[in-house]
N, C-alpha and C positions, 0 to 999 in steps of 0.2 A: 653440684650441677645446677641445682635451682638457681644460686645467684649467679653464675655464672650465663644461664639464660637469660635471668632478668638486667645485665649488663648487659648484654649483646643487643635486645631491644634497646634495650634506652639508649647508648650510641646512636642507634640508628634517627633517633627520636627526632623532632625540628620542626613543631610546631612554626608556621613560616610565614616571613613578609619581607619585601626587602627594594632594595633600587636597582638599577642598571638597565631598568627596562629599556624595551627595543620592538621598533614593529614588527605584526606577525605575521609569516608566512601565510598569500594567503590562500595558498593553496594546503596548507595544514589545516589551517581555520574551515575550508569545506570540504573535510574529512570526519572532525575531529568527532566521534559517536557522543551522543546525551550521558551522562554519567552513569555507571552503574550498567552500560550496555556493553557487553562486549565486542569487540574489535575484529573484524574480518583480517585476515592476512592482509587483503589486497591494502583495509584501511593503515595500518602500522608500515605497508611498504610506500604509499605515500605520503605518512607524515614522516616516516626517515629521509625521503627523498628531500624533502621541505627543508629536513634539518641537515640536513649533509649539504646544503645548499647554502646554510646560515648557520656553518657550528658551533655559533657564539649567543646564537638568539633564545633568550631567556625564556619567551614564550613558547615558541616554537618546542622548544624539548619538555618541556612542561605540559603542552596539548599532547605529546608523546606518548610522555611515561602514564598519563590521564588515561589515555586509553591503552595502552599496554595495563596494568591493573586490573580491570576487569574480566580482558582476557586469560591473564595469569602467565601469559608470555615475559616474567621476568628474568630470564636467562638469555632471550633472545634480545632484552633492553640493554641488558650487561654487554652483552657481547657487543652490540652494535654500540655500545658508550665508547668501550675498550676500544674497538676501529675508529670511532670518531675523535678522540683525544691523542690516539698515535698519529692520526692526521694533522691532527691539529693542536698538537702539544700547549699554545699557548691560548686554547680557548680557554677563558677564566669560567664561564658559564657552564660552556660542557663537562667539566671536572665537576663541577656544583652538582649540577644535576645527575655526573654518572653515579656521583655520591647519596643523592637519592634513589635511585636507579638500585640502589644494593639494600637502601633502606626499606624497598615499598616490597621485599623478596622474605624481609625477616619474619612475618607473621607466619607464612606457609611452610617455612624453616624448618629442621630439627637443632637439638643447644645446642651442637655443636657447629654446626652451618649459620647460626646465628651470630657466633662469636667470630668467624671468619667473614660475614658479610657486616656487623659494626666494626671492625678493625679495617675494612676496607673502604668505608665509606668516610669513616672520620680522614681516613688518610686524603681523598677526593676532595673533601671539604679544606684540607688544609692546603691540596694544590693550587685550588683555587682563592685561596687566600693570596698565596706566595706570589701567584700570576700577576692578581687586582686587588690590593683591598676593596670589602665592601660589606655594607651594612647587612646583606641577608648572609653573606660567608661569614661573619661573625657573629650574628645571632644565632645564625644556623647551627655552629660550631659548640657556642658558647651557653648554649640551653641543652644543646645534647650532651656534655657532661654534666647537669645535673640532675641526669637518671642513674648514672654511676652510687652505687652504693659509697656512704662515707669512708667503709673502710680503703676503699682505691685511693682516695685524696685528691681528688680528681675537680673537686669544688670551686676549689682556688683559681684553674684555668678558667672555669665557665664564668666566673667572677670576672677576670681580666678579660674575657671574651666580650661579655658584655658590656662594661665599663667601656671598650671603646669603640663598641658600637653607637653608646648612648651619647660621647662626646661626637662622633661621627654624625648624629641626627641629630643634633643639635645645633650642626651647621649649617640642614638641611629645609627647607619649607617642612611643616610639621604635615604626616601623613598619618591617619586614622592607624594604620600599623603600627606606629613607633611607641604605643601604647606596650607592645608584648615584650619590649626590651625593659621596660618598667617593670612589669609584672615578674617578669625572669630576676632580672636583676637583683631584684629587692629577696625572691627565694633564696638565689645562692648565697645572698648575706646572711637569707635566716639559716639556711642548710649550714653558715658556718660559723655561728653560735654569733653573729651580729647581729641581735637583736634592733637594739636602735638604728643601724645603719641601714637595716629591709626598712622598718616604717621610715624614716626620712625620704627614703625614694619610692615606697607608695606613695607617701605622701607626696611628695614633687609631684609623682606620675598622675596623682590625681586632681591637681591643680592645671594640668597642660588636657586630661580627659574628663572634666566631672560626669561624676553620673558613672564610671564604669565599672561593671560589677564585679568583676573579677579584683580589684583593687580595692572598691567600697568592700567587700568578704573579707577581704585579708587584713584590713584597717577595723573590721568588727569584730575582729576574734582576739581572742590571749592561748594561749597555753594548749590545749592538748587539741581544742575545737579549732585552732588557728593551723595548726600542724594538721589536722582532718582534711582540711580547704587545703592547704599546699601541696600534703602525698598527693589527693584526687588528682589534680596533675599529672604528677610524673607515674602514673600507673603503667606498669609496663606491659601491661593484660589486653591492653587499649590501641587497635589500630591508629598508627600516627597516619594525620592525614596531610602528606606533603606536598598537597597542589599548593603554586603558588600565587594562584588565579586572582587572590587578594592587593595583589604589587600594583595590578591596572585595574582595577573597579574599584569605583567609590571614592578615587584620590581625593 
């Protein structure tokens, strides 16, 4: 039962950045409560309004589920993703995010609702793959199997996830984010006993970001204190924080 909780988190997992951005409702944007506050009814019935308005706007669903979170109205985000994706079958975004939408629900979880809520978001994530490719549906995708325990075999995807994520931003004008595909990347190689092939692309990753710490850690370690730095990551204990408020500040 224990790994099977600690699988159901990590699914959920998705440390996040990504592209497709789109302007924001903005009548969500003068709703949207300070973080950590929670959310009036009347505020969630205006920012679904917002997004039922634009059910493809990346931000918009994003101010959403922000403030859904600290209300803890995560059944009633689910529900409303559920109605806005039957609507709108080929919103690539709304699938993204119903898919967070099930993630931001696993903490207050019991194991068994946990494994139902990763098994349903990973599926979200991959709709919205199928829809659009895009650089945050396959980071998104491809970092959250590498909370999967080894025994699943599950490494290999988050591998090929990110791999063409990284060929994907590297098409791209370089954005401060595309540091996390490095950082992932180079894990899954260690997570799957390619040693040399994680430092090659630390190392790449830190010739396009010097100075970054997370990649300077992982290029300082060897052996049991390198593996120390890479678990702290994927800790499943650890609320994932899946705003993805990062895509527009700071480009």
């Amino acid at each position: 039962m224990k790994r099977i909780a600690c699988v159901s988190i990590a699914l959920g997992l998705a440390a996040v950045a990504a592209q497709g951005l789109s302007t924001a409702v903005a009548a969500a944007k003068a709703v949207t409560p300070a973080a950590g506050v929670a959310s009036e009814p009347s505020d969630l019935s205006s920012l679904e309004a917002a997004l039922a308005a634009a059910p493809d706007d990346l931000r918009a669903a994003n101010d959403y589920r922000m403030a859904v979170i600290p209300a803890k109205q995560y059944d009633r985000a689910i529900a409303f993703f559920k109605k806005l994706t039957a609507e709108h079958p080929n919103a690539a975004n709304a699938h993204l995010n119903y898919g967070f939408a099930y993630v931001d629900k696993i903490p207050d979880a019991g194991a068994i609702t946990q494994v139902i809520l990763a098994n349903n978001a990973l599926g979200e994530f991959t709709k919205s793959l199928e829809l659009r490719p895009s650089w945050i549906g396959l980071y998104t995708r491809g970092n959250s199997y590498l909370f999967w325990p080894r025994i699943f075999n599950r490494t290999k995807y988050g591998v090929a996830d990110l791999s063409e994520a990284l060929k994907m931003q590297k098409t791209e004008p370089k954005r401060h984010y595309h540091v996390r595909v490095y950082v992932s990347l180079g894990d899954g190689l260690w997570k799957s006993d390619d040693l040399t092939g994680a430092i090659n692309i630390w190392r790449e990753g830190l010739t396009q970001f010097p100075d970054n710490p997370r990649l300077t850690a992982r290029l300082a370690k060897q052996g049991d204190e390198l593996k120390t730095v890479i678990e702290a990551d994927y800790d499943p204990q650890k609320r994932v924080d899946t705003s993805l408020q990062d895509l527009w500040t700071n480009q």
